[in-house]
C-alpha positions as CSV (number, residue, x, y, z in Angstrom):
1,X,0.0,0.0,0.0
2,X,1.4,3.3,-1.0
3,X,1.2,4.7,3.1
4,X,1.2,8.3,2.8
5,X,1.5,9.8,6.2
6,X,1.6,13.5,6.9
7,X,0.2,14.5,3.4
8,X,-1.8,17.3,4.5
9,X,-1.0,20.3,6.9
10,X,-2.4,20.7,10.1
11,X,-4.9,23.4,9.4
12,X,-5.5,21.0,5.7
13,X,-6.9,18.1,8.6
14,X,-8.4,20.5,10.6
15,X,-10.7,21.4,7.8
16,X,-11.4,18.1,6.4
17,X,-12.1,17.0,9.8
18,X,-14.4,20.0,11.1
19,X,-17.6,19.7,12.3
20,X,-20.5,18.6,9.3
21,X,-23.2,19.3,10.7
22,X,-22.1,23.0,12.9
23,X,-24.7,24.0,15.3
24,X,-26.7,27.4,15.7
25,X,-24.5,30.2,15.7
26,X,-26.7,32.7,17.7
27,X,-29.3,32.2,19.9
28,X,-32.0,34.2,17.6
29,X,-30.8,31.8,14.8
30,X,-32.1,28.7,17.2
31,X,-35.6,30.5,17.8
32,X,-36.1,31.5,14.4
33,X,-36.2,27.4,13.9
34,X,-38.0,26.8,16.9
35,X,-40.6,28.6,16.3
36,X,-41.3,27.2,13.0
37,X,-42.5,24.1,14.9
38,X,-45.9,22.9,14.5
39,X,-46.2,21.5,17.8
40,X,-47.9,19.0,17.0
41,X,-50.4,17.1,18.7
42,X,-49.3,13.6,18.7
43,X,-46.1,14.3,17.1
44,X,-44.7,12.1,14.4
45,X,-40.9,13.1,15.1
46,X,-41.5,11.8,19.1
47,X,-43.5,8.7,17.7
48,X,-40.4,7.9,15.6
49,X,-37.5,8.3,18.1
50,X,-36.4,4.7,19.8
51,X,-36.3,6.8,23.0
52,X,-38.8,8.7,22.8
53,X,-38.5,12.3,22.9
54,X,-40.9,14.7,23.8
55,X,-39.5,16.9,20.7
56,X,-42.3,18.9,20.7
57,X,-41.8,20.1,24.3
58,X,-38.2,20.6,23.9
59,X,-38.5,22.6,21.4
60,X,-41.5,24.8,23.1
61,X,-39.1,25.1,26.1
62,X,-36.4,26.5,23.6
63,X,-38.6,29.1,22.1
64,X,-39.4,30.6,25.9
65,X,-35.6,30.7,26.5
66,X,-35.7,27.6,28.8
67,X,-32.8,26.0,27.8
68,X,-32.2,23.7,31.2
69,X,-36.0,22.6,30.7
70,X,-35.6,21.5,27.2
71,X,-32.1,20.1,28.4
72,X,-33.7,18.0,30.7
73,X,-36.9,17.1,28.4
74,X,-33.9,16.0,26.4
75,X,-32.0,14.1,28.3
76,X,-34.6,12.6,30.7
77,X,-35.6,10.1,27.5
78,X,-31.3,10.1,26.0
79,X,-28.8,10.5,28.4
80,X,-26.9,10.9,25.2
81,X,-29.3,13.3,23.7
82,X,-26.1,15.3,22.8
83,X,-23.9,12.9,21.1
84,X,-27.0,11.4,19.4
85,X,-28.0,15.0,17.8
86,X,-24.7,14.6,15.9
87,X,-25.0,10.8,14.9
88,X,-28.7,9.7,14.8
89,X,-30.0,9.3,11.3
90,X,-32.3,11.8,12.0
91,X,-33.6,11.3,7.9
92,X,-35.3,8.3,8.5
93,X,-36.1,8.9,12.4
94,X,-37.3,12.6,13.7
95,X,-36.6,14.9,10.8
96,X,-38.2,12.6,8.1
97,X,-41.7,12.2,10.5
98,X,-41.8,16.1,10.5
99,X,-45.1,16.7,8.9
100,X,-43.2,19.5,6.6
101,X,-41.9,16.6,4.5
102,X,-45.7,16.2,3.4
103,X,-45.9,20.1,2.9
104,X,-42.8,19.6,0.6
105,X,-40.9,22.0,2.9
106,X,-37.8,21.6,4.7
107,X,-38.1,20.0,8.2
108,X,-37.8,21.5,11.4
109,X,-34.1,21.1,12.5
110,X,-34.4,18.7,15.0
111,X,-31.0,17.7,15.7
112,X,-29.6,20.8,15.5
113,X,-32.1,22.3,18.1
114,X,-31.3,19.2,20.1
115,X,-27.6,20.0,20.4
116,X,-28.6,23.9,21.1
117,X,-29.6,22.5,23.8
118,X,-27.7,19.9,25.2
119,X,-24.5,21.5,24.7
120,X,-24.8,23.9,27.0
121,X,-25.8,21.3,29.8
122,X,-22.8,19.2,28.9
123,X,-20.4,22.1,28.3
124,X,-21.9,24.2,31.6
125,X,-21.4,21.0,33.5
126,X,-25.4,21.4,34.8
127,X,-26.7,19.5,37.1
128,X,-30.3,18.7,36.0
129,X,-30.7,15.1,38.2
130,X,-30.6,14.4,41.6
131,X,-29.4,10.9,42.6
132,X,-31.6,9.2,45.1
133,X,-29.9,8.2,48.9
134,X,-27.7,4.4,47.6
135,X,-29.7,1.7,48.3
136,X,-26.9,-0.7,49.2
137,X,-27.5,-2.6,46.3
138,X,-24.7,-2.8,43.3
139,X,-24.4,-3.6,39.6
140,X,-21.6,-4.7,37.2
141,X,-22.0,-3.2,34.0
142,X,-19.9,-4.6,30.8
143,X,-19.5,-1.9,28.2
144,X,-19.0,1.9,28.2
145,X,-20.4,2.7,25.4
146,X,-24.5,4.2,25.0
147,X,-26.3,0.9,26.5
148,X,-23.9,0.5,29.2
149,X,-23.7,4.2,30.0
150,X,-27.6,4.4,29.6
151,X,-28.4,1.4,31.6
152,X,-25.7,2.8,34.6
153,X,-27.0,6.3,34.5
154,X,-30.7,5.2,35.1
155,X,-29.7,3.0,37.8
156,X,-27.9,5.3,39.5
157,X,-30.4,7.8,39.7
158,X,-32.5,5.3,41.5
159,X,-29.5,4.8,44.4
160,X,-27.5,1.7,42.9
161,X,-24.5,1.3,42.8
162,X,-22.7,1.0,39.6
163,X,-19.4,0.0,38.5
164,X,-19.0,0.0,34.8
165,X,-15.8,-2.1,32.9
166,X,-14.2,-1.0,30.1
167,X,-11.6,-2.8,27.9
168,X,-10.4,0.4,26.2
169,X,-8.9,3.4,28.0
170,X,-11.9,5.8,27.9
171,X,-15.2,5.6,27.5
172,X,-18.3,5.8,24.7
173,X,-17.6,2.8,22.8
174,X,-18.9,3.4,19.4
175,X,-19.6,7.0,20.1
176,X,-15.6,7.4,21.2
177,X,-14.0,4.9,18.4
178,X,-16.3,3.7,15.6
179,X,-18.1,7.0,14.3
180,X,-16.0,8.9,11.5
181,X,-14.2,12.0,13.5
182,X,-16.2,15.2,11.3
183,X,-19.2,14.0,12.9
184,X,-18.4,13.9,16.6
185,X,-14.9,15.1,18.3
186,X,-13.0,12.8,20.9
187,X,-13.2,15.8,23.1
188,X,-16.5,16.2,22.9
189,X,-17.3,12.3,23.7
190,X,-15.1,12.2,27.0
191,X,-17.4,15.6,28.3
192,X,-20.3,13.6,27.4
193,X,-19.0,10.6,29.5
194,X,-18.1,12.5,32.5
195,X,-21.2,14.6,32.6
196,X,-23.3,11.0,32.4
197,X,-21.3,9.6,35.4
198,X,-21.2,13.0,37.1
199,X,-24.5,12.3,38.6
200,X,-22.5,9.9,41.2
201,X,-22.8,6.3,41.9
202,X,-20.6,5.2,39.1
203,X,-17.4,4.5,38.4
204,X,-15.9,3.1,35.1
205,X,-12.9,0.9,35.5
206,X,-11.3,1.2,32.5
207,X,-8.7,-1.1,30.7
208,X,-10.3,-4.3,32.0
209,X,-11.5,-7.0,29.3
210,X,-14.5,-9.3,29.9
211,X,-13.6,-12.4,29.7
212,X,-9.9,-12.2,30.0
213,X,-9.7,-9.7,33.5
214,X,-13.1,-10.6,35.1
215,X,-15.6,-12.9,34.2
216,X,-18.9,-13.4,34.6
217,X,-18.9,-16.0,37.4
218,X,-17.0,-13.4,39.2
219,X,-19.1,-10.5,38.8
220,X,-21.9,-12.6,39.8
221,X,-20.8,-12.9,43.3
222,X,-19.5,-9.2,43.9
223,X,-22.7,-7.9,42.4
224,X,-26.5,-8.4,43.0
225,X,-26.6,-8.3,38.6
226,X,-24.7,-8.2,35.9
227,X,-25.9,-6.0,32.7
228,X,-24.0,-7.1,29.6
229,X,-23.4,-4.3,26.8
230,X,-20.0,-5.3,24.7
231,X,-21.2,-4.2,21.7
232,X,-20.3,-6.1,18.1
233,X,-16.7,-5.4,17.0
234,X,-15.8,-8.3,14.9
235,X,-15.5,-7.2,11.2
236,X,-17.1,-10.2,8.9
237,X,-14.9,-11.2,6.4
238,X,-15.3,-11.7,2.6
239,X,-13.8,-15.0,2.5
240,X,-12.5,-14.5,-1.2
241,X,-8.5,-14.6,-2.3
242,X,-5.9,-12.2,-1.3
243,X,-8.3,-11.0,1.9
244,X,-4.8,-11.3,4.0
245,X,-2.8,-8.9,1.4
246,X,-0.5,-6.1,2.5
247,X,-3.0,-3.2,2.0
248,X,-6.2,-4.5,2.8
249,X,-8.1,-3.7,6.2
250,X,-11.0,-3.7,7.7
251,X,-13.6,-0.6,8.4
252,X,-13.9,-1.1,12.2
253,X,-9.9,-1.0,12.8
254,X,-9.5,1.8,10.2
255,X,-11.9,4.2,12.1
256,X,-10.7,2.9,15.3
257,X,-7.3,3.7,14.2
258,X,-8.4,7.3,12.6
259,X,-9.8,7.9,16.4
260,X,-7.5,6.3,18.9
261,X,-4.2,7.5,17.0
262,X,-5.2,10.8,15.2
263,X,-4.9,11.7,11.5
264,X,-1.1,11.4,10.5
265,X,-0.7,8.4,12.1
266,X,-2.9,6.3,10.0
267,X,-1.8,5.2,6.6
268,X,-4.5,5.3,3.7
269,X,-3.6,4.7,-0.1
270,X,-4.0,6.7,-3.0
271,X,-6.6,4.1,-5.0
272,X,-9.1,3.0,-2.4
273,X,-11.6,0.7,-2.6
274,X,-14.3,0.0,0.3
275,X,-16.6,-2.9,0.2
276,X,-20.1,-2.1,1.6
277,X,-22.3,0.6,1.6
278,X,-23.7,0.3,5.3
279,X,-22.8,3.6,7.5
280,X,-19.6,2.4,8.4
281,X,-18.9,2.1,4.7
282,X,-19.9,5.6,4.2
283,X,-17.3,7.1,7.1
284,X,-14.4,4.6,5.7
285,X,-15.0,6.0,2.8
286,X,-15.0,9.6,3.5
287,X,-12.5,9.7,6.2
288,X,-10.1,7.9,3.3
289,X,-10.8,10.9,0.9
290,X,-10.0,13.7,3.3
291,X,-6.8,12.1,4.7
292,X,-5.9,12.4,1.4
293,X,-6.7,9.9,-1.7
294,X,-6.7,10.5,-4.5
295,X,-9.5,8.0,-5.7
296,X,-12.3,6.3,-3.6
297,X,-14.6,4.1,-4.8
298,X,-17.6,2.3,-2.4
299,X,-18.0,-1.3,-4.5
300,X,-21.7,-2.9,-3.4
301,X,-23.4,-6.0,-4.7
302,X,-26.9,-4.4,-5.0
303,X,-28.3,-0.9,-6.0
304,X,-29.2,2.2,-3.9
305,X,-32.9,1.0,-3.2
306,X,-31.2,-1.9,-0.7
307,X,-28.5,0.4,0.4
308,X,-28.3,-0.1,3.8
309,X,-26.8,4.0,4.9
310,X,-29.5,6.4,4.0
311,X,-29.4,8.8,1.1
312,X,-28.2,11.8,3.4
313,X,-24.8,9.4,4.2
314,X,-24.1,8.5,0.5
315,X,-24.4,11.8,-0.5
316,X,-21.5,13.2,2.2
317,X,-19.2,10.4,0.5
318,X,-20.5,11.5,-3.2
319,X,-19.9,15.5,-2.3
320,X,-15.9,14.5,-0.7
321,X,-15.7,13.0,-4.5
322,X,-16.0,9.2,-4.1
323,X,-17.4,6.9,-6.4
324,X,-19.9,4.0,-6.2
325,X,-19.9,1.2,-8.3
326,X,-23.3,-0.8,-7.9
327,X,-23.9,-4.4,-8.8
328,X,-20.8,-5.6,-7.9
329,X,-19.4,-8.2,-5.9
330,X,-15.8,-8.6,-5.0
331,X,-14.6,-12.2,-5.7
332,X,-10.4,-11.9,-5.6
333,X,-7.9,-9.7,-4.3
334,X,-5.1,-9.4,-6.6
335,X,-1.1,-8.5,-5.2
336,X,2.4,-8.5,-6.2
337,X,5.2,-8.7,-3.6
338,X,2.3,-9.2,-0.8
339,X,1.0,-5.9,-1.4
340,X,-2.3,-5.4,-2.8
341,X,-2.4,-3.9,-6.3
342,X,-5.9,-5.0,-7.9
343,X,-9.8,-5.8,-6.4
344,X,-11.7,-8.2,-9.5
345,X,-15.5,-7.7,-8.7
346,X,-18.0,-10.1,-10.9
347,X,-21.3,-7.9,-11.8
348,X,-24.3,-8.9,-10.2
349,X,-28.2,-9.4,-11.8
350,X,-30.8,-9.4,-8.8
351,X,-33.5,-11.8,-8.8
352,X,-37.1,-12.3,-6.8
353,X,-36.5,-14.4,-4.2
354,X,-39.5,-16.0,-1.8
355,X,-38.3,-13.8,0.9
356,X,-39.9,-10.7,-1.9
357,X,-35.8,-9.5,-1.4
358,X,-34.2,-9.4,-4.6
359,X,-31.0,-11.8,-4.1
360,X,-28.1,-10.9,-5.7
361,X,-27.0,-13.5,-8.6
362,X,-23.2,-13.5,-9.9
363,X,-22.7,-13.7,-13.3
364,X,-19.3,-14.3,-15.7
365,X,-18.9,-10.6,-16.5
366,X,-15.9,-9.2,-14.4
367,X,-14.6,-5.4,-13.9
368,X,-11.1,-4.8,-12.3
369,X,-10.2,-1.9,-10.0
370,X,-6.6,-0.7,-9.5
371,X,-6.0,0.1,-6.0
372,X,-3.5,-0.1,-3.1
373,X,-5.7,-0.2,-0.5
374,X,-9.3,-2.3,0.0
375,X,-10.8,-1.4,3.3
376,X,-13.9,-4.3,3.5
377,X,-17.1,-2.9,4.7
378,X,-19.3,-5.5,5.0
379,X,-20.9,-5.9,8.2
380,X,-19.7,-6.9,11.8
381,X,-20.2,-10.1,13.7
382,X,-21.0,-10.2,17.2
383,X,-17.9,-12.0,19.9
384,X,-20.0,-15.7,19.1
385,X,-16.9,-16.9,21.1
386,X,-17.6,-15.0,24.2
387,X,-20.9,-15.5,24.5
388,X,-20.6,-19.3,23.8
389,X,-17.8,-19.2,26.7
390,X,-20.4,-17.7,28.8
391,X,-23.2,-20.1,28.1
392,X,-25.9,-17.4,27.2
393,X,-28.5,-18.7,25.0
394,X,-27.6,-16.6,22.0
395,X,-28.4,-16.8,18.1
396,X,-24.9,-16.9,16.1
397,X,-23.1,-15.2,19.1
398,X,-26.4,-12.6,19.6
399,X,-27.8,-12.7,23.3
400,X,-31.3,-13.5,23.3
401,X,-33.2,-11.8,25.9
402,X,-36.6,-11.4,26.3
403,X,-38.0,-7.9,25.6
404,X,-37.0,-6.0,28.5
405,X,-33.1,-7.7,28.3
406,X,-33.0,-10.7,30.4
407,X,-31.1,-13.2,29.8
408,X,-30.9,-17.1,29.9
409,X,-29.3,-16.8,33.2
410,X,-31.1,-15.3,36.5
411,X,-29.7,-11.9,37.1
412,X,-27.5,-11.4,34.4
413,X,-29.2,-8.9,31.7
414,X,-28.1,-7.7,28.2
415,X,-28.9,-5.2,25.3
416,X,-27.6,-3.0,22.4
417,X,-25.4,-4.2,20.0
418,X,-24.2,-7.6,22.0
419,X,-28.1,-8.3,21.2
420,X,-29.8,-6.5,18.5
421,X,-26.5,-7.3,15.9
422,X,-25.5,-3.4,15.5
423,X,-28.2,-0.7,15.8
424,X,-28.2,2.7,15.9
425,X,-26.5,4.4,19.1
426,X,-30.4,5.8,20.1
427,X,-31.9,2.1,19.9
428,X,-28.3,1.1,22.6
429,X,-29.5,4.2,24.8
430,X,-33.1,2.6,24.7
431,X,-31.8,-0.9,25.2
432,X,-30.0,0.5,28.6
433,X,-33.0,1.8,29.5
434,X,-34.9,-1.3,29.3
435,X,-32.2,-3.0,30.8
436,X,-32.5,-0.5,33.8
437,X,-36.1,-0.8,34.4
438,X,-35.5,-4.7,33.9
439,X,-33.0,-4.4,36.5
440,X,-34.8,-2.8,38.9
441,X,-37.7,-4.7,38.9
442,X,-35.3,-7.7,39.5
443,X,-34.0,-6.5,42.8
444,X,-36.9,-5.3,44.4
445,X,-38.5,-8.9,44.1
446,X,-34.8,-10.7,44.6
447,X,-35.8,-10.6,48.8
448,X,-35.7,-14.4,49.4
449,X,-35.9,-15.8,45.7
450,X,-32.9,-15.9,43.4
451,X,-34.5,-17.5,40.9
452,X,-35.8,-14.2,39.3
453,X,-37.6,-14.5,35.5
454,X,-35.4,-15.4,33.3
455,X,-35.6,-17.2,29.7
């Protein structure tokens, strides 16, 4: 791979890597949008967030200059109502439920009122919940990241104890290392952590792997339950020749490696190819062009109507200048000296299938792409190995839970990613929610029976 390090200035990485979506400017430019709010009675945008948002109200509460109301409205729902106003999808979630869309106008800037507001709480440090006396009772939580910090929050404000552990050295989890760095700033994730476990009652031990530092038979007699939230992190492979050539990686460690080592530290090709169009497709993708390729091109097997990233995503990665190549399917990895040099993809025709999803159908006709770098894209697998190792009754390494997150075994409880496969980050902050109420409910009716409900 031709690793160009240190290609572009300081200030050149500054502004690829600025902020894409900036916030209000002024606080008359945040009323003006507030007040074009509707307020509708029951609203479509609160209907369509996995936490459930009173957006209406939050946004009233901005428009009469009650920004610690509409902070708490906020976060009362999301805890990480302010990292999620930077990552959420809002296009297919809030913002595309905003009854403008059927009005043909734009829709009320949901997200960006949503960070007016919860900026200022996490930047001003305030302190908007008031944690009830400890009830003596403790919980291990696995997993830093938005179900883990969800779950601990809520418990904490209900007098548990909570002790949170972290194999990496700060906390967030996705938020922190798996989200492309224009979008949200590692800065800006650590205030978000320390404001969440600023309410007291929980401590993050960080640095200390499940399943390797502590296990779960452990935690199970220190604490009165365990919540599991490890997340997904495996990338799937593509299982095609020349996968293990010099020059091809995968998506997850390529981020990771954009936000654990900074920009010049990371080597990126000048012909890139990524596999996938998913969302994590979309910030490989984009994060290669503005460290400084010279060609990127996104290679997927079907056509936009299946894309899996929504049409606000690919068109970020189509205005930075990549390309897409649909109907494509990589089947070899071509290399010389153990470097890669070329990526053959067969086309692809797709069919009906019973499922009524078109399946995508290799046929003989072959294209081949020049690059020096393939970055795969396709999808993560859950740690199958852990859970096994664990004896969770899972589905291909998922924990299956019922629908409030417990588990096959009494008093251990699981959600976000480690369960549903890889959601969004506002469906992990509902999972710890669940997990918390769960939870709760668990150790109120523990007095004299162990047994608890469990699958």
């Amino acid at each position: 791979m031709a690793v160009r390090n240190n290609r572009l200035s300081a200030e050149e990485y500054q502004q690829h890597f600025s902020d894409i979506h900036p916030p209000f400017e002024t606080r008359d430019a945040a009323l003006v949008e507030a007040n074009r709010c509707l307020f509708c009675y029951d609203a479509p945008c609160t209907k369509s967030c996995p936490t459930s948002i009173n957006v209406p109200k939050f946004i009233k509460q901005i428009t009469t200059d009650n920004l610690k109301g509409s902070a708490y409205t906020i976060f009362s729902s999301n805890i990480m109502g302010g990292g999620c106003a930077k990552v959420c999808p809002v296009e297919k979630l809030c913002e595309g439920s905003c009854v403008y869309n059927f009005m043909e106008e734009e829709p009320i800037a949901i997200a960006r009122l949503q960070r007016y507001a919860t900026e200022r709480a996490i930047t001003e440090k305030w302190p908007l919940f008031e944690r009830k006396p400890s009830t003596g009772k403790k919980v291990a939580v696995i997993g830093a990241g938005p179900a883990g910090l969800s779950c601990a929050h809520a418990l904490s404000r209900e007098g548990v104890d909570v002790t949170i552990y972290e194999k990496e050295s700060k906390g967030g989890g996705l938020m922190t290392y798996g989200i492309a760095a224009y979008k949200v700033t590692p800065q800006f994730c650590q205030e978000e952590v320390d404001y969440i476990i600023a309410i007291g009652g929980i401590e993050i031990r960080y640095n200390t792997t499940f399943g390797k530092d502590i296990t779960l038979d452990e935690l199970q007699q220190q604490y009165d339950a365990v919540y599991l939230a490890f997340g997904v992190g495996l990338a799937r492979q593509l299982y095609i020749p020349g996968e293990q050539l010099d020059g091809v990686v995968d998506a997850i460690s390529f981020i990771y490696d954009i936000r654990n080592s900074g920009f010049p530290a990371v080597p990126v090709g000048d012909q890139v190819a990524v596999i996938g169009m998913g969302m994590t497709a979309i910030d490989a993708a984009t994060q290669a062009k503005r460290l400084g390729a010279k060609d990127v091109t996104l290679v997927y097997r079907r056509t936009q109507q299946e894309m899996p990233c929504t049409e606000a995503e690919m068109n970020i990665a189509l205005l930075d200048g990549c390309k897409i190549i649909w109907l494509a399917a990589p089947t070899e990895i071509l290399g010389e000296d153990g470097k890669v040099t070329q990526l053959v993809c067969n086309i692809v025709k797709l069919e009906d299938a019973a499922n009524g999803r078109r399946q995508p159908v290799i046929t003989d006709e072959q294209i081949i792409l020049p690059v020096d770098m393939v970055i795969k894209a396709a999808g993560q697998m859950p740690f199958e190995e852990l859970v096994h190792s664990h004896q969770l009754n899972n589905d291909h390494g998922k924990i299956a839970t019922t629908s409030n997150g417990v588990t096959s075994i009494a008093g251990v409880f699981a959600g976000g990613d480690c369960v549903n496969g890889g959601k969004e980050v506002v469906d992990a902050v509902q999972a710890g929610k669940d997990g918390a109420k769960a939870i709760l409910e668990y150790l109120q009716h523990r007095n004299g029976n162990n047994d608890g409900n469990h699958l």
